[in-house]
GUFI-576679 format. One line per 10 residues: number of its first residue (from 1); their letters; for each residue x, y, z of C-alpha. Coordinates in steps of 0.5 Angstrom, whole numbers, plus 2048, in hexadecimal, padded with zeros to 3 digits. Each point is the difference from the previous one (the first is absolute). Layout:
% residues N
NUM) A) X Y Z ~ ... .
END
This chain:
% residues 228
1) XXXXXXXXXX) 839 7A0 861 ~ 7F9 801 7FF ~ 7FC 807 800 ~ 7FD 7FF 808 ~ 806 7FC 802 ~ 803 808 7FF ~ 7FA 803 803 ~ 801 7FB 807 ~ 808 802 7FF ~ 7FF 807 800 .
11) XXXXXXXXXX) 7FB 800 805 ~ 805 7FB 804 ~ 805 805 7FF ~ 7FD 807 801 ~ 7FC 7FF 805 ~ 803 7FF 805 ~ 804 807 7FF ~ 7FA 803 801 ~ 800 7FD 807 ~ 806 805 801 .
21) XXXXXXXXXX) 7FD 806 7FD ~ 7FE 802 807 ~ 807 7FF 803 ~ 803 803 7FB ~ 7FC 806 7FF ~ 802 802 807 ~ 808 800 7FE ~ 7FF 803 7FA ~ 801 7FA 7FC ~ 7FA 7FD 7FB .
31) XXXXXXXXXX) 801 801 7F9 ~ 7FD 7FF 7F9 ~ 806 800 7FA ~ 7FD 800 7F9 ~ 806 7FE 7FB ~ 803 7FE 7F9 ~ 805 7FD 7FE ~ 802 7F9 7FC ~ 7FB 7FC 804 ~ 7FB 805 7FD .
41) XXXXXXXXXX) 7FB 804 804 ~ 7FE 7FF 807 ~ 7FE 802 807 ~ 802 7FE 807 ~ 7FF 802 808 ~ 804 7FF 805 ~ 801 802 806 ~ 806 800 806 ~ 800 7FB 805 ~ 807 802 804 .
51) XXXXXXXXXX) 805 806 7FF ~ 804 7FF 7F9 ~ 7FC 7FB 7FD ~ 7FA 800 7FB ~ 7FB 7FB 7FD ~ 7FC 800 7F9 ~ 7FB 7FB 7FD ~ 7FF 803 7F9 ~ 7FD 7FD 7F9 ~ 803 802 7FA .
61) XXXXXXXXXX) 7FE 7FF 7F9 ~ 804 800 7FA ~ 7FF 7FE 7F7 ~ 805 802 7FC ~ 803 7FC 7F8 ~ 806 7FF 7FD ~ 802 7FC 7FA ~ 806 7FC 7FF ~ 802 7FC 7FB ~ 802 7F8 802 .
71) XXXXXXXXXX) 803 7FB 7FA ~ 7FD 805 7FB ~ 7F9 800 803 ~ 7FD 807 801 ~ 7FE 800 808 ~ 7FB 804 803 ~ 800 800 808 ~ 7FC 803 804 ~ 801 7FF 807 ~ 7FA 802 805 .
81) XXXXXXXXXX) 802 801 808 ~ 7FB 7FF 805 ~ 803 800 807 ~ 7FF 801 807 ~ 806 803 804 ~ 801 7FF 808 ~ 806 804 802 ~ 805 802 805 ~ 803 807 801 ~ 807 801 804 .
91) XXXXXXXXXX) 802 807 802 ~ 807 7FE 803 ~ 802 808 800 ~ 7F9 802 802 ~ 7FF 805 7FA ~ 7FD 7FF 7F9 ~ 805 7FA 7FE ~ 7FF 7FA 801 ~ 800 7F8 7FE ~ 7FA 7FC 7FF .
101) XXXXXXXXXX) 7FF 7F8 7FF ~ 7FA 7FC 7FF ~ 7FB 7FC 7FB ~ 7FD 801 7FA ~ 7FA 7FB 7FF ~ 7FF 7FF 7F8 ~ 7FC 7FF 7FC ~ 805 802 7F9 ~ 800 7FD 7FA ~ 803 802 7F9 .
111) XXXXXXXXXX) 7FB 7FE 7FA ~ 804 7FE 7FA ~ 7FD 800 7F8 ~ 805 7FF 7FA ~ 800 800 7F9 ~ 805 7FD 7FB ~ 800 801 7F8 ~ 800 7FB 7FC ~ 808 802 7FD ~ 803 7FF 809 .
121) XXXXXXXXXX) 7FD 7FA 801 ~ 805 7FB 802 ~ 803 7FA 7FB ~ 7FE 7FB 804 ~ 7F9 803 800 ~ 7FF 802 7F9 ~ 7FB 7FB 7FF ~ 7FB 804 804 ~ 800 806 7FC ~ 7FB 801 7FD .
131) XXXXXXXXXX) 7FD 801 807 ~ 803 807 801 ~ 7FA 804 7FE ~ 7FC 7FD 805 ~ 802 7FD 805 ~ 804 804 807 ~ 803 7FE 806 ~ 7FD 803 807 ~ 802 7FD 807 ~ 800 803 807 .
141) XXXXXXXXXX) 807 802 804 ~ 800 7FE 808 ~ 803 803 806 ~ 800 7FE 808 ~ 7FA 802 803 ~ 804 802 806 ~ 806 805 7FF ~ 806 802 805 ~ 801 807 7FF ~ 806 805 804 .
151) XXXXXXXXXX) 801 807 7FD ~ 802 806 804 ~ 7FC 808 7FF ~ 7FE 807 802 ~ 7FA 803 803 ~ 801 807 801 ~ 7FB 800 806 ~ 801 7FB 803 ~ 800 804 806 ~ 7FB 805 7FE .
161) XXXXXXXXXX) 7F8 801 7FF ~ 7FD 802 7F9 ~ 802 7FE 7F8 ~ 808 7FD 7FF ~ 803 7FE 7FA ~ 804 7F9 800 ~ 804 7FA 7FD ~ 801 7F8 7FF ~ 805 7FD 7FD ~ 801 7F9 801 .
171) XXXXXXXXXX) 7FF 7F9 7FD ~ 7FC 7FB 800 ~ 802 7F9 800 ~ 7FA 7FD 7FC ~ 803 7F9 7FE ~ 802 7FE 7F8 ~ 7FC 800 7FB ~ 7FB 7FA 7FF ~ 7FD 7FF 7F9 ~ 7F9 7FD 800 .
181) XXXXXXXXXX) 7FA 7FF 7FB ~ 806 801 7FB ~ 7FC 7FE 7F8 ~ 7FE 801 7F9 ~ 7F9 803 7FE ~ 7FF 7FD 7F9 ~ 7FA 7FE 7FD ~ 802 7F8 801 ~ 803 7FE 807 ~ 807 800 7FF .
191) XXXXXXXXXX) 802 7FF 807 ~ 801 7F9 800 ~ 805 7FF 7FA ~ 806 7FE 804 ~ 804 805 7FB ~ 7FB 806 802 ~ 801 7FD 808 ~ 807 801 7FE ~ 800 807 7FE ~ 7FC 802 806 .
201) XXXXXXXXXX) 804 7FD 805 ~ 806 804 7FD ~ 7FC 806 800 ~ 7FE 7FF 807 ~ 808 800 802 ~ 801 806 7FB ~ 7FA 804 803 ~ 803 7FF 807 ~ 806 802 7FF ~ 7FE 806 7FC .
211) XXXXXXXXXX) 7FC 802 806 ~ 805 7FE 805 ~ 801 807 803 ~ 7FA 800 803 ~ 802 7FB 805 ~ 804 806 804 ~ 7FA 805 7FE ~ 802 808 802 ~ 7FC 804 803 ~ 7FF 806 800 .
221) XXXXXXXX) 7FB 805 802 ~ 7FE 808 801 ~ 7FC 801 806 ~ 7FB 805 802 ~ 7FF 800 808 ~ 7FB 803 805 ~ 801 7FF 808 ~ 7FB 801 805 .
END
């Protein structure tokens, strides 16, 4: 998803909650949410349409890194998060609690870069050895553009005007992990070996299994809240 495709999405999406804004300044209901979490940092409003309920439209940002090792290959990921969230808000008992569904337009990715000194490198590979010094591998890692969420939280004015704190604790269903643009940087292409296609393929398998726990993606975040 490109930079204006967010822009428009985000526009698509928020916009008509400023159509409500009116509305729900006379039931006590507009709100803006600053909040972070392990989407990363973002802002969302929201506004009340009918009695117990809430809708959100946010953004969120997130850029983080981890290293693993995969096959005795030393990998960085760094997985950068961009999405747009629309969400709705039940609140069954009428208080702070509630449930919440709805969909993450993404744009998340995980950037993969590996090394492999020259004693780990595979024995059906030794031949290209000699190569460890220079050479790397780097590729991206995909997810869905749309994702499902469900979650459930707490506002503590929900009710109220003024500050509040609140909670969301949720998972996102951002499908399996899609390898792509796996390959080697050396000084010569070595992409187009058969033995090289092998390895990478075996790594694309490795690095998706490796990273598969991001198909169900916890969410959880911290909110600071004002109602008008």
């Amino acid at each position: 998803m490109s930079r204006l495709h967010r822009l428009i999405l985000t526009a698509v999406l928020l916009a008509p909650l400023s159509g409500f804004t009116h509305l729900a300044k006379a039931d006590e209901g507009f709100g803006i949410d600053v909040k972070f979490g392990t989407m990363g940092v973002g802002a969302e409003i929201s506004a009340v349409l009918i009695p117990h309920t809430r809708i959100r439209g946010g953004i969120n940002y997130l850029l983080w890194e981890f290293d693993s090792t995969i096959d005795d290959i030393d990998y960085t990921f760094e997985p950068q998060f961009n999405s747009i969230s629309a969400l709705f808000d039940v609140h069954p008992f009428g208080g702070a609690f509630f449930l919440s569904g709805g969909v993450y337009f993404n744009n998340n990715s995980v950037g993969v870069e590996g090394s492999l000194p020259p004693e780990n490198f595979p024995a059906d590979y030794q031949s290209f050895a000699f190569l460890s010094d220079y050479l790397s591998i780097t590729g991206d890692v995909e997810f869905n553009p749309v994702a499902p969420y469900l979650g459930l939280g707490w506002r503590s004015n929900s009710n109220d005007t003024g500050w509040g704190i609140g909670l969301d604790l949720g998972v996102l269903f951002q499908g399996a992990p899609d390898v792509t643009n796996l390959r080697i940087n050396a000084p010569v292409d070595v992409n187009d070996i058969k033995e090289i296609q092998q390895f990478l393929a075996e790594q694309e398998q490795e690095i998706e299994d490796e990273l598969s726990w991001f198909q169900w993606y916890p969410v959880a975040s911290l909110l600071l809240t004002y109602n008008f």
